[in-house]
ChimeraX commands (.cxc) that place a marker at each C-alpha (Angstrom):
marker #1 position 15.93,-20.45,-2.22 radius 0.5
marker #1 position 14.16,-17.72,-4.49 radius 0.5
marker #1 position 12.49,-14.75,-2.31 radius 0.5
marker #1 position 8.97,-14.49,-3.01 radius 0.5
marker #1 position 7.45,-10.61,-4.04 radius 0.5
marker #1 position 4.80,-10.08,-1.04 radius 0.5
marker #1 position 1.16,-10.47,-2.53 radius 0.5
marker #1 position -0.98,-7.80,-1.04 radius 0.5
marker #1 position -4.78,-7.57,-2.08 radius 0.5
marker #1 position -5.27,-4.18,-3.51 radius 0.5
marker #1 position -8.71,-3.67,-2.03 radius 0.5
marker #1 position -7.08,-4.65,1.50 radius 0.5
marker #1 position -4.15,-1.87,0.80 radius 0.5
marker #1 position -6.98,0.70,0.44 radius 0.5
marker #1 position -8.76,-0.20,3.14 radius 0.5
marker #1 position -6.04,-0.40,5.38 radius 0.5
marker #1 position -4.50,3.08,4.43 radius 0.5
marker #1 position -8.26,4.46,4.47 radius 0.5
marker #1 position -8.84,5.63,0.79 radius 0.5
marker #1 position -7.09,5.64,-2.64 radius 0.5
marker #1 position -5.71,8.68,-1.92 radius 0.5
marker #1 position -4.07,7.83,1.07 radius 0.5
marker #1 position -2.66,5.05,-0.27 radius 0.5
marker #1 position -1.56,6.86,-3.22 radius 0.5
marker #1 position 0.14,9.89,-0.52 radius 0.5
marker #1 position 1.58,6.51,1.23 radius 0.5
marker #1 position 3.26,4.91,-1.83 radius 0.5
marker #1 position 4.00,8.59,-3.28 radius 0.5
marker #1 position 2.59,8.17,-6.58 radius 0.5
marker #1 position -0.51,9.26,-8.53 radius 0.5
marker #1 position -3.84,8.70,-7.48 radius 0.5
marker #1 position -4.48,7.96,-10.95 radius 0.5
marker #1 position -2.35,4.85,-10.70 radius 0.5
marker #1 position -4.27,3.41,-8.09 radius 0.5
marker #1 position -7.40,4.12,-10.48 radius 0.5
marker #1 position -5.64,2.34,-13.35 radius 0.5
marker #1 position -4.80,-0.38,-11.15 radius 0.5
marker #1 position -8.51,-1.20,-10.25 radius 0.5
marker #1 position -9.90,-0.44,-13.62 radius 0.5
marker #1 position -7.36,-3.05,-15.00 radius 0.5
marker #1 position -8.66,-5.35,-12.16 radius 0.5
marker #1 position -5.15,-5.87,-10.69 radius 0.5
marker #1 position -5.94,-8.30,-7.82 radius 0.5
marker #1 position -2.68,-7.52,-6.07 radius 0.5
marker #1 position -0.60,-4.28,-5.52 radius 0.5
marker #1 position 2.39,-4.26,-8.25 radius 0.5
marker #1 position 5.77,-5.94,-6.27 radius 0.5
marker #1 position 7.64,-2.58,-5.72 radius 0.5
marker #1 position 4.87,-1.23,-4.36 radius 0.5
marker #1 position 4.14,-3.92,-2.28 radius 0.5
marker #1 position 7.48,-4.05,-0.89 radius 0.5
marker #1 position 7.30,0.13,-0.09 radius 0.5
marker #1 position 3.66,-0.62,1.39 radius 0.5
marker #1 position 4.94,-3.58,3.45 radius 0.5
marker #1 position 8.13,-1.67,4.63 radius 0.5
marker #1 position 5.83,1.33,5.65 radius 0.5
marker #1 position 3.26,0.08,6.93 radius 0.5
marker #1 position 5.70,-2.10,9.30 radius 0.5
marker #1 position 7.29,0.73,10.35 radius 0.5
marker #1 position 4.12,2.80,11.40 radius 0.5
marker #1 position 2.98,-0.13,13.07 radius 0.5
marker #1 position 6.17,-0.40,15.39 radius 0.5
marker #1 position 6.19,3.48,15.75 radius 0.5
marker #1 position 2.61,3.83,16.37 radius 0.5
marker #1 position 3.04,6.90,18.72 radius 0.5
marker #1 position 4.82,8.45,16.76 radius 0.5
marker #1 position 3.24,8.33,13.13 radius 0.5
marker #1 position -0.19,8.72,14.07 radius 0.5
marker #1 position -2.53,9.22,10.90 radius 0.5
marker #1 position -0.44,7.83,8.47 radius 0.5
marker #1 position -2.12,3.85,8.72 radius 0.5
marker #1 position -5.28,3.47,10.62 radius 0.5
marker link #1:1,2 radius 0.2
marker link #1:2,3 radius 0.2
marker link #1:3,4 radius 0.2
marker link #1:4,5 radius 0.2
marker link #1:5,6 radius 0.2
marker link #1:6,7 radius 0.2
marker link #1:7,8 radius 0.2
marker link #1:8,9 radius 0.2
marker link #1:9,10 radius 0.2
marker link #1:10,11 radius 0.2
marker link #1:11,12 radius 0.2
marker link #1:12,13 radius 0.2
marker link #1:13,14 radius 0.2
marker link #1:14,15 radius 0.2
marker link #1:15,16 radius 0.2
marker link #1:16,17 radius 0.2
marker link #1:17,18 radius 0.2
marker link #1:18,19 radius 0.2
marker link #1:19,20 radius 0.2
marker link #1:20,21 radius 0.2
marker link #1:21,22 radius 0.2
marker link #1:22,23 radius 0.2
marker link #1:23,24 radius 0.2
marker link #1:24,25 radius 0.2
marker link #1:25,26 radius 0.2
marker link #1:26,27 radius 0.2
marker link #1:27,28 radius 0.2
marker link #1:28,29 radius 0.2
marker link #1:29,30 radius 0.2
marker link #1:30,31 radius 0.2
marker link #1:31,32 radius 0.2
marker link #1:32,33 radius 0.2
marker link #1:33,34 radius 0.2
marker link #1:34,35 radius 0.2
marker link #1:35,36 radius 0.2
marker link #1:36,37 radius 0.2
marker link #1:37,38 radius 0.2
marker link #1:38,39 radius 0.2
marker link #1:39,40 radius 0.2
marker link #1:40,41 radius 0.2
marker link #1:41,42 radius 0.2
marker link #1:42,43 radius 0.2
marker link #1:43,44 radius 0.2
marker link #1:44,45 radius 0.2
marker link #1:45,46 radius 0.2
marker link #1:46,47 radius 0.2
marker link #1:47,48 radius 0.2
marker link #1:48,49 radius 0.2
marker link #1:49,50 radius 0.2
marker link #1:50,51 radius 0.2
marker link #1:51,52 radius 0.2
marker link #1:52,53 radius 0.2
marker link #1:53,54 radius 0.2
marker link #1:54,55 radius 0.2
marker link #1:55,56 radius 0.2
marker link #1:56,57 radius 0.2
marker link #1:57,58 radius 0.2
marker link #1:58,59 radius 0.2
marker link #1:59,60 radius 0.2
marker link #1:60,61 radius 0.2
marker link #1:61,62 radius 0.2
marker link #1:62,63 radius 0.2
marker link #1:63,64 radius 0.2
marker link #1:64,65 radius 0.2
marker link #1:65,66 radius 0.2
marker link #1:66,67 radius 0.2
marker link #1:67,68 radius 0.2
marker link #1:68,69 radius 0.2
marker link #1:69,70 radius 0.2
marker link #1:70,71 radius 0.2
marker link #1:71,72 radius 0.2
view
């Protein structure tokens, strides 16, 4: 069975982590990138990234309490 890389909407990453920059901070690269990224018109976030973004943003979500501010 071949694993599938997780296909999550750029737009929807931004929104979800509030701004480019945040999402940027979140992924701990460049806020350039993210500019390159929607100037290119990437539809999705890049595989490694979307695996880091998934992994984080699951683990915020479970630890709400606890890691407030870093995903609205």
């Amino acid at each position: 069975m071949k694993n599938i890389d997780p296909q999550i909407p750029l737009k929807e990453a931004i929104e979800k982590s509030g701004s480019q920059a945040s999402l940027a901070r979140l992924l701990e690269i460049n806020r350039v990138n993210i500019t390159d990224w929607k100037n290119a018109n990437l539809e999705f976030l890049p595989p490694l990234h979307a695996y880091r973004f998934e992994r984080l943003t699951d683990l915020c979500i479970k630890n709400n309490n606890q890691h407030k501010g870093i995903i609205k």
